[in-house]
N, C-alpha and C positions, 0 to 999 in steps of 0.2 A: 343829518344823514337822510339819505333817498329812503322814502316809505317805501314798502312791499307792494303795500294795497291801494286801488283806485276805484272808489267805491261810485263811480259814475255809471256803471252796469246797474249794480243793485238799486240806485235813488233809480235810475230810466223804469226798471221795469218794475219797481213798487209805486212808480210814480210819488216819491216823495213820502208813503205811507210807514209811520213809524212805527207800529205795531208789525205790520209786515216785514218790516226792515229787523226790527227785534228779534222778532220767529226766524229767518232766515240766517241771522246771522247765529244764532243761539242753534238751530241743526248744522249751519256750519261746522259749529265746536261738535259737536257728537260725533256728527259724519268724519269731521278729522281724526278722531281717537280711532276709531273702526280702521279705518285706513290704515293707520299705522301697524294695529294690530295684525291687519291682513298682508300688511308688506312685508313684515316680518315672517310671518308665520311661512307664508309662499316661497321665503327668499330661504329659508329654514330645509325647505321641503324641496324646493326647486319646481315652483309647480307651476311651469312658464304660464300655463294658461289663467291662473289666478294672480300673476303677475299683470297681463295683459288687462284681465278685468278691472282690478284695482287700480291701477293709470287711469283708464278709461274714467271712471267715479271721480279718482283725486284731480282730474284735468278739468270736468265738468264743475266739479263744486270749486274750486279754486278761482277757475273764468269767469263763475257768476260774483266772488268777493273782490275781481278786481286782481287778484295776486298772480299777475300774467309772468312773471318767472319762472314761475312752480307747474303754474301751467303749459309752458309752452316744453318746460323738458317732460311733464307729463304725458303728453302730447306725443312726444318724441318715444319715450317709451311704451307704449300703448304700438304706434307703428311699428316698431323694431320686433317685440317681442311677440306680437300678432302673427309676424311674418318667421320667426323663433329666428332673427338675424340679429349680429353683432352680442351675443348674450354678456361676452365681457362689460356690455355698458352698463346694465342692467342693475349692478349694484351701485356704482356711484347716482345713478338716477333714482335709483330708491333711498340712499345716502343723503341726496339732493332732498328729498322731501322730507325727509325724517329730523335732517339737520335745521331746515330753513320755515316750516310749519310753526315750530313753538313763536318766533317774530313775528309770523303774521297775524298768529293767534293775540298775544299783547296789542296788538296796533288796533285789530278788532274788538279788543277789549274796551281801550282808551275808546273807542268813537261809539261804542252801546253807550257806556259812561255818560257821553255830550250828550245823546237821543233825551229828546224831553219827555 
């Protein structure tokens, strides 16, 4: 099956450095848990603007591990809900991430694993 992640971002701008690479991927996991917690909470509350922020974070931190799916509808959400348009999307997009994060999170786990 097709990986999530392309961790060819993360080696370019660690330049290959495995401790960096460790650290970043280890706030990846943190940063993901918050996300979550903020997507829901937002989506709970309807609190477009907190919707909009959170895209914006889970687009950025997702770009840098490679995981350009999650990113690119992040991406999409972030636009959409900045401009408070198409709001029906809004839930399958945060759907999208919520569903699709725990894979990428495993795939990243496997490749700390390999890191020597």
């Amino acid at each position: 099956s097709r990986k999530m992640i392309d961790l060819a971002y993360l080696n370019d701008i660690t330049d290959g450095d495995v401790a960096t690479k460790r650290q970043l991927i280890e706030l990846f996991f943190m940063q993901a848990d918050e996300i979550k917690q903020r997507f829901i909470v937002a989506e709970l509350s309807d609190d477009v603007d907190e919707i909009s922020r959170t895209a914006h974070i889970a687009k950025s931190t997702t770009r840098v591990m490679g995981i350009n799916d999650i990113a690119d509808k992040m991406e999409r959400l972030q636009r959409i809900s900045e401009k408070k348009e198409t709001p029906d999307e809004y839930p399958a997009l945060i759907k999208y991430y919520l569903d699709n994060i725990p894979t990428a999170i495993e795939e990243l786990k496997a490749e700390l694993a390999k890191l020597p």
